[in-house]
N, C-alpha and C positions, 0 to 999 in steps of 0.2 A: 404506161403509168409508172410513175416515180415513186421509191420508197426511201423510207429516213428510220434510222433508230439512234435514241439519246437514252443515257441512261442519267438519273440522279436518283440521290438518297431518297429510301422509302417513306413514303407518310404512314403515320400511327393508323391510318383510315383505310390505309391500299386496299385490304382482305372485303372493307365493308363494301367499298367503289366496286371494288372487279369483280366478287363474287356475288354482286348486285343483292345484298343481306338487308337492304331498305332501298326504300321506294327515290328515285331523284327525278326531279320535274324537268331536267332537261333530257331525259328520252323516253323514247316513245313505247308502252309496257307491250302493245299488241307485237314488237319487232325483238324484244327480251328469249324470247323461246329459242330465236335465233341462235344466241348467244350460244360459247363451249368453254369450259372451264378443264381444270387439269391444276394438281398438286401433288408434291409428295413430301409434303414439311409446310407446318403454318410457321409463319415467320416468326413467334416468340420463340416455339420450340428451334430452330433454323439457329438465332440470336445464341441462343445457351451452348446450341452445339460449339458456333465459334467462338466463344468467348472462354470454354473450357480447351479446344483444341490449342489457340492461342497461350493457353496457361501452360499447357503440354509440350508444346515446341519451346515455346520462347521464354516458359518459364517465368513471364510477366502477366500481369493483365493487360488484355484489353484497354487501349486508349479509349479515354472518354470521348475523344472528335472523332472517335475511328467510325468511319461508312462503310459497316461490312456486310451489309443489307441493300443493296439500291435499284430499283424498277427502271425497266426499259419502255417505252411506247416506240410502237414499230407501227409503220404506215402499210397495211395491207389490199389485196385483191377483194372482193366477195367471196370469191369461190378457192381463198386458199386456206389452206386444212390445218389439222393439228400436226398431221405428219409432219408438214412443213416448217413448223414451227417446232416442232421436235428435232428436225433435219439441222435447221441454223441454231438451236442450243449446244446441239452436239459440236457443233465445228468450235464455236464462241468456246465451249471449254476446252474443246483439243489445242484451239491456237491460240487463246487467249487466258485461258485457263478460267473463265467464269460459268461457274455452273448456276442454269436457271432449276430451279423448285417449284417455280409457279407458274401458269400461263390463263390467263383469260381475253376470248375472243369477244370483241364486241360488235354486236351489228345494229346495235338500237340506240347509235347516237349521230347526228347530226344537225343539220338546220335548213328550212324549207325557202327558199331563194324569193328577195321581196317582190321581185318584177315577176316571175312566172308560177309563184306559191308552188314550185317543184320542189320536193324533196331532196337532200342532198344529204347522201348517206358520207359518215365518216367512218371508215372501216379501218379497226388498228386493233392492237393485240398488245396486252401489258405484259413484261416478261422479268418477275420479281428473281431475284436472282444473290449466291454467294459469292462474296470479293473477295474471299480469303484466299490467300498463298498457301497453297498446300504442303509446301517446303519448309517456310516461315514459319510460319501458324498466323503472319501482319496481313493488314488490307492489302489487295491486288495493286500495283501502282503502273499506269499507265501513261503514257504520251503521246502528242497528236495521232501520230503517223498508227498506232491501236485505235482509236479512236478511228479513222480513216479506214483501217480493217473491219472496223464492226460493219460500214456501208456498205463496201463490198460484200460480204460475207451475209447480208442482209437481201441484198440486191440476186446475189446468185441462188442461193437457196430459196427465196419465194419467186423465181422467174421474174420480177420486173427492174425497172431500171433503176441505176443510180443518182440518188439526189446529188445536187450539186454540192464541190465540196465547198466549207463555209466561207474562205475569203476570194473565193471567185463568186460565189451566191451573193456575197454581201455587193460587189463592184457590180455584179451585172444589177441589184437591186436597186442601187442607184444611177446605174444608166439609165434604166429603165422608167425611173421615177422623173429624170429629168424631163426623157422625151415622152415620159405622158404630161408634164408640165408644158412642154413644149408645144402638142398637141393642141391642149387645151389655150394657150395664149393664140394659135391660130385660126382654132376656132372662134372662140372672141371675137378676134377681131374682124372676122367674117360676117360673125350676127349683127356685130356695130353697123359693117358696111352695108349689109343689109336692108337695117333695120333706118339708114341714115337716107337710101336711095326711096322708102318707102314714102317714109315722112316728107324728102323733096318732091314726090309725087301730087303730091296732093291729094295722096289716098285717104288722109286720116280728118279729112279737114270738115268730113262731116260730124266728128265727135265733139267740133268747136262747139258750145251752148253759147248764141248772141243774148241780148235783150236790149228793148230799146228804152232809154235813161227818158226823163222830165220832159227835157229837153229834146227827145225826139233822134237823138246819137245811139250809134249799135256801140254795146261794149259786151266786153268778152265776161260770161259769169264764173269766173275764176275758180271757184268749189268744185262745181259739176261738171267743167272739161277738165280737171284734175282727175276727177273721178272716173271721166270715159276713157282719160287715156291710160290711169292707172290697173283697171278692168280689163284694157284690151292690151295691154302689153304682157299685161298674166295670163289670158288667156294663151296670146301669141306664144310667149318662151314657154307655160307648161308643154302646146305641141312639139315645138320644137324640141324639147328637152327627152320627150319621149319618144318620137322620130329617131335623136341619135342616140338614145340608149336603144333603142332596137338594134338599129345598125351592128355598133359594139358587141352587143351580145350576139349575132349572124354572123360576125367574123369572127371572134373569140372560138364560135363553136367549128367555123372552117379551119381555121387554126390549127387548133386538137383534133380536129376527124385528119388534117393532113401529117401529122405527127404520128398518130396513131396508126394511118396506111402505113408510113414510112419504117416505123416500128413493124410490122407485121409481115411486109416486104422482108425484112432483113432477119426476122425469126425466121420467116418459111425459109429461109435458104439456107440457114441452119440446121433446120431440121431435115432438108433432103441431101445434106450433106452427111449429117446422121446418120439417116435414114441406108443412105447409099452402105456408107461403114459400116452396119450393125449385120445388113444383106451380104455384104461380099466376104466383110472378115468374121472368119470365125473367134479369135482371139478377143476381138472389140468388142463381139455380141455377148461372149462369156463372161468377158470382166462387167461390161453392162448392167448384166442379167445378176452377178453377185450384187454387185452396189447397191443395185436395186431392194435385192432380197436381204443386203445385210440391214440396211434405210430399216425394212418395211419390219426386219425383227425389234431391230431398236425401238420402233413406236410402237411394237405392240405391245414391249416389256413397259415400255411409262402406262399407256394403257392398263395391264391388269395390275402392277403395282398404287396404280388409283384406285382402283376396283375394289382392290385388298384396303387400298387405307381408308377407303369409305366405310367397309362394314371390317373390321379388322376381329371382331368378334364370333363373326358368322362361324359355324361347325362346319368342316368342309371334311370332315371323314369318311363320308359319304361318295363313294367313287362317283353312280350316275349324278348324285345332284353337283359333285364338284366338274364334269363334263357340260353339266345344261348350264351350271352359268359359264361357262368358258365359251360356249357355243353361244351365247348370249353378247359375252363380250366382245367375237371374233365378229358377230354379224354387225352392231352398231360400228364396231372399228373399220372393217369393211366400207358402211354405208358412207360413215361423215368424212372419210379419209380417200372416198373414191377409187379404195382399191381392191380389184379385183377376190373373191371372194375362194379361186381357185390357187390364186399365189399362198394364202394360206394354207390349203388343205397342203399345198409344197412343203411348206414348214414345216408341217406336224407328220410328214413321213420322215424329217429326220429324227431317228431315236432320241440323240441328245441335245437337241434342240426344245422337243417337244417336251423331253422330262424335268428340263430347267423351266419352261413356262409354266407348266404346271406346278411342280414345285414352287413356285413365285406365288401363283395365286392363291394354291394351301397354305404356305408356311410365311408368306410374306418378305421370308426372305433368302431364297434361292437354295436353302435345303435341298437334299435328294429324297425321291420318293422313290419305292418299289418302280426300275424301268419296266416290267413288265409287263406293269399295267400303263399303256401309254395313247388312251382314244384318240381319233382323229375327228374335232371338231366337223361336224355335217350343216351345211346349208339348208339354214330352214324351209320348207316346201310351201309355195303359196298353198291353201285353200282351194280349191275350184268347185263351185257349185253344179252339179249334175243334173245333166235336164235328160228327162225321160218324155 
């Protein structure tokens, strides 16, 4: 599966759109729950920040055409997570220096296919984000060849493929269009030929209406074999028409199952190539096992940094209640991020690891707290009903 991210200037409405704040009639509310949201700045406050940083550097205001606010739509998986999308912001500002603030996951839009009233989910991920040059204090200025990075950097970090890039997509768009043009004149002139050996048959010659005149002469009733043959040539091409849209759609769908194999061949053998590295070297599995863990810190800090900006009131003076929501937070992070609930409990035996997240979700903003006191988030225990 192929993905794409564009970014352009934010609409005044993103926040209503993405954080789904009202009701829109093109999706569907039962598949909304779905949905994951994530922020750490609503885009006025976001706005004020750079337009005062920009006074600060540059000593000027703010251009009035300056887009230093602008949303990305990224084409995603089903089953890909916030982590992942925490994963490719972080690179997006390492190498390109755009940092995202917002993220919302959508799974409740698409459109249900005319011929088989199937469902067709559109699964993508808005990613509102700051242009500002950090150095500057001026909007981000970019060039194709950035632009070309953001695909990449898109494509690696959610695991699926690269869209094409745009002036090879545009040529092959039009190859393509010719020879389905192409196609189509073939066909044509197949149904003509068809439809021309039927008529010389004399298959249709019952649809002729005679009557016989005053005079006792057959003539043809002009209206009513109009009619029969205008009926049965409608009848004829609706089959026909539905016959090759089947077709179409059974090779369309061979197509993509043979792309998809083809694709899945060439990960598996990646992956035991992998696999092979991570077993024999020691070195590859360690740095592995960091990336991994350094990934799974970074999303859990956006994680309760949300947490904190949702209730940024709440009293957390409170040591056990400040542990039960962390343990709160660590389980849902865990669940919707599919990661392991023990790589955690790894984190929080480092002292100062564990004293900076905590501190995060008390003070909001990375304050030290008493190391001392430093619990280790516990996986909460099913329930099990006892039979006697």
């Amino acid at each position: 599966m192929k993905t794409s991210i564009n970014f352009k200037a934010v609409n005044s409405d993103s926040e209503i759109h993405n954080f789904r704040r009202k009701t829109f009639d093109y999706i569907r509310k039962e598949l909304t729950p779905h949905n994951e949201y994530w922020q750490e700045d609503k885009i006025a406050d976001r706005i004020q920040k750079i337009e005062a940083y920009c006074k600060e550097k540059s000593g000027r205001k703010l251009q009035k055409n300056a887009k230093p606010v602008r949303e990305g739509v990224v084409v995603i998986k089903e089953d890909t997570t916030m982590k992942d999308l925490f994963d490719l912001s972080k690179r997006l500002e390492q190498e390109l220096g755009i940092r995202v603030f917002q993220i919302a996951i959508h799974k409740d839009e698409g459109h249900f296919d005319k011929e088989s009233e199937e469902w067709k989910p559109n699964f993508h991920a808005h990613l509102v984000a700051d242009w500002q040059d950090q150095t500057t204090g001026k909007t981000l200025k970019h060039q194709s060849f950035h632009y070309s990075k953001m695909q990449d950097l898109a494509a690696e970090c959610l695991g699926m493929e690269r869209g094409t890039a745009g002036s090879v997509g545009r040529l092959e768009a039009v190859e393509f269009k010719i020879q389905k043009k192409e196609e189509e004149l073939k066909a044509l002139e197949e149904k003509v030929d068809h439809m021309k050996k039927h008529l010389g048959s004399g298959k249709f010659n019952d649809l002729i209406v005679n009557d016989t005149n005053f005079f006792g002469v057959q003539q043809i009733k002009t209206k009513e074999t109009i009619a029969n043959f205008g009926n049965t040539f409608k009848l004829y091409n609706t089959e026909l028409l539905r016959n090759s849209n089947e077709l179409d759609n059974k090779t369309r769908q061979i197509t993509d199952l043979r792309k998809e194999i083809t694709h899945l061949k060439k990960e598996n053998v990646q992956l035991k190539d992998k696999n092979t590295a991570l077993l024999t070297n020691a070195d590859v599995f360690a740095l592995e096992k960091k990336k991994y863990l350094d990934s799974v810190v970074d999303a859990l800090e956006k994680a309760i940094r949300f947490q904190w900006f949702k209730n940024p009131l709440t009293d957390r003076s409170d040591d056990k209640k400040l542990l039960q929501e962390m343990n709160t937070v660590c389980t849902d992070f865990s669940k919707n991020n599919h990661i392991p609930f023990s790589a955690l409990e790894q984190i929080f035996t480092v002292t100062e690891l564990a004293t900076g997240l905590f501190s995060l979700l008390r003070l909001g903003d990375g304050n030290d707290i008493d190391p001392e006191y430093i619990p280790v988030p516990k996986k909460k225990k099913k329930k099990r009903n006892i039979r006697y």
